[in-house]
Each structure stands twice: as C-alpha cells, then as structure tokens.
C-alpha positions in Angstrom: 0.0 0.0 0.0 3.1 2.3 1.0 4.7 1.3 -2.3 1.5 2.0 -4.6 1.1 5.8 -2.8 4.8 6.5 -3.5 4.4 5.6 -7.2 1.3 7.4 -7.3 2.7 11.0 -5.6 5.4 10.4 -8.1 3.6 10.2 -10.9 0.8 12.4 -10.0 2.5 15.4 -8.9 4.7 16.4 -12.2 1.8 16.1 -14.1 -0.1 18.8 -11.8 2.7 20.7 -12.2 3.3 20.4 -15.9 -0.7 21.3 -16.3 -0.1 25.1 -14.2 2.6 25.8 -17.1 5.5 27.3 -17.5 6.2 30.0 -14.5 7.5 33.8 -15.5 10.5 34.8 -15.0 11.3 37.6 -12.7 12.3 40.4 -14.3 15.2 42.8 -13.0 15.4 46.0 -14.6 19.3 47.7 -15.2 19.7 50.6 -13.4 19.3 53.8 -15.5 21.7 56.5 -16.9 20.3 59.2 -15.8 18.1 60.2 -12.5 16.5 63.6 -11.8 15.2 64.1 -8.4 13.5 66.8 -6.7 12.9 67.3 -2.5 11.9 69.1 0.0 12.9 68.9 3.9 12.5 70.9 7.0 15.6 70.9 8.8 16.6 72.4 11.8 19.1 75.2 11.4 19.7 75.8 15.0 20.5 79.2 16.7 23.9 81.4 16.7 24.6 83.4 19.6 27.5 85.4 17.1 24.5 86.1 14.7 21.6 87.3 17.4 24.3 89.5 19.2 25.0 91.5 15.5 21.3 91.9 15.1 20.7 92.9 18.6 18.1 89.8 19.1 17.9 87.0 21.7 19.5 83.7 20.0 16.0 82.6 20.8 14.5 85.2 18.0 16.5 83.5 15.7 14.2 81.2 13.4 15.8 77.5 14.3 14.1 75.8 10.8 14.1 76.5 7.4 11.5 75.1 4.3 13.9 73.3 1.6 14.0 73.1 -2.1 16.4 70.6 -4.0 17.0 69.6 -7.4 19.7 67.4 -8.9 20.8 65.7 -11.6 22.6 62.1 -11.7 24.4 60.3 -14.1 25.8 56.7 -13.7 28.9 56.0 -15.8 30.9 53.4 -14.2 29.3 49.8 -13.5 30.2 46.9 -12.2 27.8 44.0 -11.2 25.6 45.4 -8.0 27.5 48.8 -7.5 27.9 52.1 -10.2 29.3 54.8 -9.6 27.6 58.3 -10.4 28.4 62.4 -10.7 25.9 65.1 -10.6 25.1 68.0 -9.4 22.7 69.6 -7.0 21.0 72.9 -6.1 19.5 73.5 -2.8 17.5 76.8 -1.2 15.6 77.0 2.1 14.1 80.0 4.4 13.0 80.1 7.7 11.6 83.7 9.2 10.7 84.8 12.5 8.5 87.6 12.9 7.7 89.4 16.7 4.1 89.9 18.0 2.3 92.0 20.5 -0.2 91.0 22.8 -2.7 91.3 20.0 -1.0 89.3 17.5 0.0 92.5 15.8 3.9 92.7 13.5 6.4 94.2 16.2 10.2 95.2 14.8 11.6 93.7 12.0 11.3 90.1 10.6 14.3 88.3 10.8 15.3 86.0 7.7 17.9 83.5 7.7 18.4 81.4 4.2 20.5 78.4 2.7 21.4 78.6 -0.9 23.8 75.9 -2.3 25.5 74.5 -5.6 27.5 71.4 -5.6 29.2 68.4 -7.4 28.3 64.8 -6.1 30.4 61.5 -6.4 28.0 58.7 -5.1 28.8 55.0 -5.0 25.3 53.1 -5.8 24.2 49.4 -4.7 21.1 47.8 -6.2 19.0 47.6 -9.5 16.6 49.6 -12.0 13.3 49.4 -8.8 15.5 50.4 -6.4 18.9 51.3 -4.7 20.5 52.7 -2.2 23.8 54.8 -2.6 26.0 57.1 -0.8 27.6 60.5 -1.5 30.4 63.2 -0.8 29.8 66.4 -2.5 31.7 69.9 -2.7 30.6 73.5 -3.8 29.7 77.3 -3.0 26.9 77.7 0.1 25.8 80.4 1.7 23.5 80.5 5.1 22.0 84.0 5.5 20.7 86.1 8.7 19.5 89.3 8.2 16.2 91.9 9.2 13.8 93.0 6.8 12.4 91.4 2.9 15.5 92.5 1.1 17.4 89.8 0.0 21.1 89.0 2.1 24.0 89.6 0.6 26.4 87.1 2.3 29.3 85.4 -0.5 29.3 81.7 -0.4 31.8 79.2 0.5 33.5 75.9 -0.4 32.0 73.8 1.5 32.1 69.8 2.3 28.6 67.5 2.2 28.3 64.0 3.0 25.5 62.0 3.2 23.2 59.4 1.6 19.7 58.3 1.0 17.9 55.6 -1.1 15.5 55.7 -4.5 12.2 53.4 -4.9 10.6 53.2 -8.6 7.1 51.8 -8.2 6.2 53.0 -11.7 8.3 52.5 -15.0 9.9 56.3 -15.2 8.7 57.2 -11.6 9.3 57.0 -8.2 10.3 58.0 -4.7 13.5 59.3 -3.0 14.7 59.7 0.8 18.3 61.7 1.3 20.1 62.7 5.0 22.9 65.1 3.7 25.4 66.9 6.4 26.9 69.9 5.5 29.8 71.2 7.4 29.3 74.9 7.5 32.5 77.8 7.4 32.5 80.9 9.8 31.4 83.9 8.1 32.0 87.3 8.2 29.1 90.0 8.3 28.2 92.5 5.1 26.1 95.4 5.2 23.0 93.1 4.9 24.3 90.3 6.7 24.7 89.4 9.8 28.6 87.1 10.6 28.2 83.4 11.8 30.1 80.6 13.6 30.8 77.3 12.0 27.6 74.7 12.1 26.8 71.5 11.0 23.4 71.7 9.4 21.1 68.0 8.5 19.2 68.1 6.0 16.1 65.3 5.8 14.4 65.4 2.7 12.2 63.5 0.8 10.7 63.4 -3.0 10.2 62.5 -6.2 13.1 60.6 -9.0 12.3 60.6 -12.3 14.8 57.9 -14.9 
C-alpha cells in the first residue's frame, strides 16, 4: 500500500505541475543612466549666539528651521555588477523667518530671515537595481547660510564647503518613483556684510524626501 502511494505522488504530482505551465521569469530592470530628483525637507538650522548678538536679538528670536527646495541631476557611468558609480550635481534653497508679536497678534520690529542657498558636485557610489537602490555620496561647492532683518534679500558670499551623506531611490512605476536623502553639511564661519549678519561654523542636517524621475 506504501509502495502503490509512493508511485502514485510520483507520478501524479509532475503532471499537476506540468498542467499550471511554465512559471514567469522575474524580471530585474538595469539601473538607469540618468536620474533627476526633486525634494523638499525641513531641517533644523539651530541658533547662533555670534548672529543674534550682530542683530541685537535673543539667539532665541532666531528662526531655528528652514522650508527646503532641492533639485539634482545624476548620471551613472561606471558599473560593475551590483554597484555604479555616479556624478551630478545639486542645487539647494531653504528660508526660515521669525516675525515678533504683540499681545494682540500684531507685527512688532523687523522680521528676521535666515536662508540656505547651495551648488554642488556629487560623487556617489550606488548598490542595487533599476526598482531600487541605495547609494552614498560626498559632494563639494559654493553655500551660503544667511541672517539678516527686513524682505530684502542677504548679501552674504558663499563658500566651499564639504557635504556628506546618503539616502535611497524606490521606482514603483516604469519612469517614476520616490527618494529619501540625509545630507550633512559642514558649514564655514562667516564674516558680516552690510546686509548680513557674521556666523560661527555649524553643522546643518538636511532630511528630505521626493520624487526621482529615470
């Protein structure tokens, strides 16, 4: 009886099997040539007693986040197996503002503005496929962080300075999908300009999050 249900498994289940047919292959897409993303982030900027005391303001005045715009463009030359290695560049802005108020919610004094403006080359090092990867990056170019009272715009020059960072890219459409970056940049002291207010050194994090385009 244990002989004749052997034979009969054996026999039985390759035909089942043959009947479901032939099973897809799963398919794993390249990664692409070329990426554009574009993010936006809300980082903490932190306060600067050098910066309030110029301005005659509290360090607590001092707006301590800014709203962020990036954009940047990726190319992937280099490729071997599971890791590529790209260049790009990226451009960032942000503003945060503080404005005074009186008891009755009325404007008091100036507004105080304090903006991030950045352009930089990228080297990253990239590990996955064409749905999804992961990379990291170093990066060097002009930035410029801003405090100063009033609308007009600051006048501060920018300087070289270092980012490092990474962040990962998820394509759940064919030409589309979604993007996460934590990028560090290591901030100069700056002097003051008629406009602007000087600055110590700072580490500023910036967490943002947005779309990729291949």
């Amino acid at each position: 009886m244990k002989l004749a249900t052997v034979a009969f498994a054996l026999l039985v289940i390759p035909t089942v099997a043959a009947a479901q047919g032939p099973v897809a292959p799963i398919t794993v897409e390249p990664m692409p040539w070329v990426v554009a993303d574009v993010r936006v982030g809300w980082p903490g900027i932190g306060n600067d007693e050098i910066t309030a005391a110029a301005i005659g303001r509290p360090a607590t005045d001092l707006p301590g986040r800014a709203l962020t715009a990036g954009a940047g463009l990726h190319v992937y030359p280099l490729r071997r197996g599971r890791w590529k290695l790209g260049v790009g560049a990226e451009l960032l802005r942000g503003r945060g503002r503080y404005q005074r108020k009186d008891a009755d919610g009325e404007p008091v004094g100036e507004q105080i503005n304090r903006t991030l403006e950045s352009v930089t080359w990228q080297v990253s090092m990239n590990f996955g496929r064409g749905q999804g990867w992961s990379y990291v990056t170093v990066g060097s170019g002009l930035f410029s962080f801003d405090t100063y009272l009033g609308d007009g715009p600051g006048d501060g020059p920018g300087s070289t300075t270092l980012n490092v960072g990474g962040g990962a890219r998820w394509f759940k459409w064919k030409h589309a999908g979604f993007t996460a970056d934590m990028r560090f940049y290591m901030t100069k002291d700056a002097g003051g300009t008629t406009l602007v207010a000087p600055r110590g050194s700072k580490r500023i994090v910036v967490l943002s999050v947005g779309l990729s385009v291949k």
